[in-house]
C-alpha positions in Angstrom: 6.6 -2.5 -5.7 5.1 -1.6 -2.2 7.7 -1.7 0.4 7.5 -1.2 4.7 9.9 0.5 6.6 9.8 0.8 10.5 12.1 3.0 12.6 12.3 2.4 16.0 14.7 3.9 18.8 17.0 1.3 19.8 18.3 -0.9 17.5 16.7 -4.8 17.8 12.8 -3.7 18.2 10.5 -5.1 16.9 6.6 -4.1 16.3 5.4 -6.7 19.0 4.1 -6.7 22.0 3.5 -9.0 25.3 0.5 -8.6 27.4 1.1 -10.3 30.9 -2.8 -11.4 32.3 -1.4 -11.6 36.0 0.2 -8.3 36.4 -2.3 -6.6 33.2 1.5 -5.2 32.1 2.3 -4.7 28.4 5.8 -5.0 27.9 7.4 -3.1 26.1 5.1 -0.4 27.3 4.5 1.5 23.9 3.3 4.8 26.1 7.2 5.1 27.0 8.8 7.7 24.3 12.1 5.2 24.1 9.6 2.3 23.4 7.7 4.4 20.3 8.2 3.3 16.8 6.9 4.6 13.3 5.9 3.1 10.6 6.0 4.1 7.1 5.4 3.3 3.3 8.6 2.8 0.9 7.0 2.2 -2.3 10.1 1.5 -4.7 10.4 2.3 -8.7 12.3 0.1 -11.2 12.1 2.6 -13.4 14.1 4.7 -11.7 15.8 2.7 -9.8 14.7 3.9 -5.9 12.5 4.7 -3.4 9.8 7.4 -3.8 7.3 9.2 -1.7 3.9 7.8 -1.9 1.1 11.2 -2.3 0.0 12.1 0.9 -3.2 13.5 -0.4 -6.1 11.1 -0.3 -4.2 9.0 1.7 -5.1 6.8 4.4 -4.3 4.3 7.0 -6.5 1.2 8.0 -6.8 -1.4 10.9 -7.4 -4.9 10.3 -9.8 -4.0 7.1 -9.4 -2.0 4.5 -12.9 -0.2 4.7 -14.9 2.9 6.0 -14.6 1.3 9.9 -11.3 0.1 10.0 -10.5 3.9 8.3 -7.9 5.3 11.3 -8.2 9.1 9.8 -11.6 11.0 9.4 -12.7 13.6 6.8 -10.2 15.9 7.8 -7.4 13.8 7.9 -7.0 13.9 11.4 -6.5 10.7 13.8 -10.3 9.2 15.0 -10.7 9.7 18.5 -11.1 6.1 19.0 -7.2 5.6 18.1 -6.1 9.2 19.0 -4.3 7.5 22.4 -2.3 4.6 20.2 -0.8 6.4 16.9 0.3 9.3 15.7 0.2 11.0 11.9 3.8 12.2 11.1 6.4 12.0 8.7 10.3 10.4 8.6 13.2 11.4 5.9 15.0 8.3 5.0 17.8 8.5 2.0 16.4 11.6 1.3 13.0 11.3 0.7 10.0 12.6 3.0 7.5 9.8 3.7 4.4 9.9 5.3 4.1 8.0 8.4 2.5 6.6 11.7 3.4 7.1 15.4 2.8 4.2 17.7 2.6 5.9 20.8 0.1 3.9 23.1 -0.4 0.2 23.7 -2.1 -2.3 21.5 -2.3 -5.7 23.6 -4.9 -6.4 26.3 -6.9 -8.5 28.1 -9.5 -8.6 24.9 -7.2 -7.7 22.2 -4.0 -10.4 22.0 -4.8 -11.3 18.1 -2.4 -9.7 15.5 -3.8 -6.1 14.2 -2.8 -5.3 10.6 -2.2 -1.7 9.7 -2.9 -0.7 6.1 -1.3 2.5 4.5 -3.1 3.1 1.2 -2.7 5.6 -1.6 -1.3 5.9 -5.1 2.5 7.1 -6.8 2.8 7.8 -9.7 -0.8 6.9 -10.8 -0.6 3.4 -9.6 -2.5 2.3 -6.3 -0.4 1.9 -3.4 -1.1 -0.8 -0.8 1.4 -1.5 2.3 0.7 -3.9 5.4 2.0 -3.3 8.5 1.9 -6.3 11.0 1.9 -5.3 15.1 2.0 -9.1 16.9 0.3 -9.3 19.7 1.4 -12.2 22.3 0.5 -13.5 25.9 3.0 -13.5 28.0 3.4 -16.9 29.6 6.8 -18.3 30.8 9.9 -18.0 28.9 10.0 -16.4 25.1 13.0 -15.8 24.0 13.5 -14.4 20.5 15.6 -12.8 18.2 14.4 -9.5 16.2 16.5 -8.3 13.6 16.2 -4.3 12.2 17.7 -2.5 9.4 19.7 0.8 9.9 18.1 2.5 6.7 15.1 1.3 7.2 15.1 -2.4 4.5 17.4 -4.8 4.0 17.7 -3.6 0.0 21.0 -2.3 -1.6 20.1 -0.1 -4.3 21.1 3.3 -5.5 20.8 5.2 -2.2 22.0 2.7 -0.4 25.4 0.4 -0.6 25.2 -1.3 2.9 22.9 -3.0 4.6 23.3 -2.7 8.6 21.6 -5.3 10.7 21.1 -5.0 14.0 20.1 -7.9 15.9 17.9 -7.6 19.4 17.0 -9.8 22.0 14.1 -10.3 24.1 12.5 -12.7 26.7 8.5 -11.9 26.5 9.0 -8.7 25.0 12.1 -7.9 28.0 15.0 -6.7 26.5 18.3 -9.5 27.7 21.7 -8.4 27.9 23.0 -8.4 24.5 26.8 -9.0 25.9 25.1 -12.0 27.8 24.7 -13.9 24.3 27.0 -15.2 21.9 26.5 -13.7 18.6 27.2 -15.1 15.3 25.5 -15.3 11.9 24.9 -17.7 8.8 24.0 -17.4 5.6 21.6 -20.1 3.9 22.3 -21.9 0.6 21.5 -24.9 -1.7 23.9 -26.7 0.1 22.9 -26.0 3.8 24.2 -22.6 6.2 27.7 -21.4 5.9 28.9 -19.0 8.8 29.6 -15.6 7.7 33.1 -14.8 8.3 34.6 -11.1 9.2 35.8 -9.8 5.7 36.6 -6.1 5.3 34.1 -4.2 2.6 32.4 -7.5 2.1 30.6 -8.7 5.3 31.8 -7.1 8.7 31.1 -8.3 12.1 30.7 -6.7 15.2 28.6 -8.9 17.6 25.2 -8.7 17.3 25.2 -6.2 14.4 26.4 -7.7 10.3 27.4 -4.8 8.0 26.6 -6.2 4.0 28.2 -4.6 1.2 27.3 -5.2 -2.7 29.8 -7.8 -3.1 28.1 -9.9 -0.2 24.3 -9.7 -1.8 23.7 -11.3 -5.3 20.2 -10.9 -6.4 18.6 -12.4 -3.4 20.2 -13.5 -0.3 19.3 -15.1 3.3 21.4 -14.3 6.6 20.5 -15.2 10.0 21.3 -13.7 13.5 21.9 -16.6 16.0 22.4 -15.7 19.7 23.8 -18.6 22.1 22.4 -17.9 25.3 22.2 -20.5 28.7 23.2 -23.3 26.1 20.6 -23.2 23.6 20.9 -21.2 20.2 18.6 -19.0 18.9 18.2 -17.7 15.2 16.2 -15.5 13.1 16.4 -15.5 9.7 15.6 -12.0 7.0 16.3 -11.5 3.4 18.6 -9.1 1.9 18.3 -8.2 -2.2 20.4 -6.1 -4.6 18.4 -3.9 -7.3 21.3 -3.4 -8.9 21.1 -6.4 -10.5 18.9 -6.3 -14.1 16.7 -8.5 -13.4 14.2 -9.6 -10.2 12.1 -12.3 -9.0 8.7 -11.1 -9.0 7.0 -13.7 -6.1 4.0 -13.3 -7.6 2.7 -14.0 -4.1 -1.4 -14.8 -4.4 -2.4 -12.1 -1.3 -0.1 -8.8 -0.5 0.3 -9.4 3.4 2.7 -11.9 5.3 -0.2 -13.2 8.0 -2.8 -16.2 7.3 -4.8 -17.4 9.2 -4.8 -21.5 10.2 -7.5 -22.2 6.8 -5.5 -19.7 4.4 -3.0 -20.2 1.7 -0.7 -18.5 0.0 0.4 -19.7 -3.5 3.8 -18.1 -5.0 4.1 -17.9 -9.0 6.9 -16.0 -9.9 8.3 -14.8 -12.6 11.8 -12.7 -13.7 11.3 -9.3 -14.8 13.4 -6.7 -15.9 14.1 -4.0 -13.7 14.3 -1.6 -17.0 10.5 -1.9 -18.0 9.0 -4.9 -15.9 9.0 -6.9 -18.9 9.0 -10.7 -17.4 11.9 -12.7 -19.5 10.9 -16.5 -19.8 13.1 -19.4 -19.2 13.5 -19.9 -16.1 13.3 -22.4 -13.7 12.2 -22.1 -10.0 13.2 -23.9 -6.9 11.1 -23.0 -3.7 13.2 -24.0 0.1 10.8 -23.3 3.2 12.3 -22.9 6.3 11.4 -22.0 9.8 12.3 -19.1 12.1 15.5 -21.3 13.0 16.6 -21.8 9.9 15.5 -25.6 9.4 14.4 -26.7 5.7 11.2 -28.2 6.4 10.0 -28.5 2.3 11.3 -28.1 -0.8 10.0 -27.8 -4.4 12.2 -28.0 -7.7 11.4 -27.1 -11.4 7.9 -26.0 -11.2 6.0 -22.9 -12.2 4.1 -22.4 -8.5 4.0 -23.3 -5.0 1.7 -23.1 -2.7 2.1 -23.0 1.2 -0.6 -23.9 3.6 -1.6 -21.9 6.3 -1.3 -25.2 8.6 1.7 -25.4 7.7 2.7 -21.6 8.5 0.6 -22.5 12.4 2.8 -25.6 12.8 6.3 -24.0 12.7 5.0 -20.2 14.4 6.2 -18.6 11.1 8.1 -19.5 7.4 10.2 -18.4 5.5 9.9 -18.6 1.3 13.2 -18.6 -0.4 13.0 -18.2 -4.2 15.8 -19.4 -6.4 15.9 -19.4 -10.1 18.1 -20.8 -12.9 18.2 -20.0 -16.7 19.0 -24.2 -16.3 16.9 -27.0 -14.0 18.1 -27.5 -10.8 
């Protein structure tokens, strides 16, 4: 299963960027080394239970299309001059394995560039093709903007066997401006069937400090969704991101119709999951599936019970700036 992981230098980044027309400022200005971020493929095994190293030979990173022009290395292996002054080839450790990776180090946005570029790592592991998407959004800057980004310390929001926390770190930013994280109130929710439920401080389960929510196992069944809210000047702000727990013997495959997380206006993306084992991948029938869509602020806007697919408009994705796809499923109908 092809996973992302981005590391960036403080906590609360995120891989966008603001490009100001009046002043011809990006913020945050990714030619600053504190601003610089890297991204890198985490493909993970059910067999064995963990994240492995993707092969590095043959490999190669794409923008935008997954062909000989949007190809970001040559022959050689070596960055193209044409993006030689944006990203960098490198590596990054995390839990003990060496992944291969990619530097941002120069600005995307401009005044003929403010549409969302998509990088593509692609390789194979194991003997299986590898294919990880890498969204950097690209944004005018026009008025206020405020939003919420929320990182994870290890890189995904996954407990598995390398990993029994997950540390998220919650940023805040007006037009890509970093505010005062002590000028917000901080607080955080978790959603389920029967609406949010504010996460209380409990020792070795879920701990609280501010703008940062440490999860243990006990706090992540299967699949879980928390949210970072920040109440700043009166108005509240949340973000929503989705924890899961591969110790657990079975998954949800999404079965998701496309591999990225962007469509365009006239797109779709239709979900058909299944539960597999994480033993062998074997799917186990049975099940049924309830799909809850919600927006960046946490608001249910759809719903769909008891059926084998779903299927979620690129309209509708335009409408709310961004949805989130919670997948629940019962051995009994909901």
């Amino acid at each position: 299963m092809p996973d992302t992981g981005y590391s960036f230098n403080s906590p609360g980044q995120a891989a966008e960027q603001f490009y100001n027309p009046s002043t011809q400022v990006c913020t945050p200005d990714w030619g600053t080394t504190a601003n610089q971020f890297i991204i890198y493929p985490r493909p993970y095994s059910s067999l064995q239970a963990k994240h492995v190293a993707p092969d590095s030979v043959g490999m190669q990173w794409y923008a935008n299309s997954i062909t000989d022009a949007g190809a970001i290395l040559d022959t050689n292996g070596a960055v193209k001059s044409n993006w030689a002054g944006k990203v960098q080839k490198t590596t990054i450790e995390a839990d003990g394995v060496t992944y291969p990776a990619l530097k941002v180090i120069g600005n995307f946005a401009s005044s003929s560039n403010l549409n969302t570029v998509n990088l593509y790592f692609v390789s194979t592991c194991n003997g299986l093709s590898v294919v990880c998407k890498f969204p950097i959004y690209l944004r005018e800057s026009t008025g206020d903007a405020f939003d919420i980004s929320v990182t994870a310390l290890n890189g995904d929001f996954v407990i598995d066997n390398d990993t029994d926390k997950i540390v998220a770190t919650a940023g805040f930013s007006n037009a890509g401006v970093a505010v005062n994280l002590d000028a917000a109130a901080w607080s955080w929710k978790k959603a389920t069937d029967a609406g949010f439920v504010s996460v209380a401080n409990v020792p070795g389960v879920t701990e609280i400090n501010g703008n940062v929510l440490t999860l243990y196992d006990g706090a992540v069944e299967g699949q879980e969704e928390y949210y970072a809210c920040a109440t700043y000047n009166g108005k509240t702000y949340m973000k929503g991101f989705v924890t899961s727990d591969t110790h657990d013997p079975y998954y949800i495959d999404k079965g998701k119709s496309s591999a990225g997380t962007i469509l365009k206006k006239t797109e779709n993306m239709t979900y058909t999951p299944k539960i597999r084992k994480r033993s062998d991948n074997s799917e186990v029938t049975g099940y049924y599936f309830k799909f809850t869509m919600r927006t960046n602020a946490g608001v249910v806007i759809d719903t769909d019970t008891n059926v084998a697919s779903h299927t979620v408009t690129g309209a509708l994705i335009s409408e709310n700036k961004g949805v989130t796809v919670q997948i629940s499923a019962n051995i009994a109908q909901f």
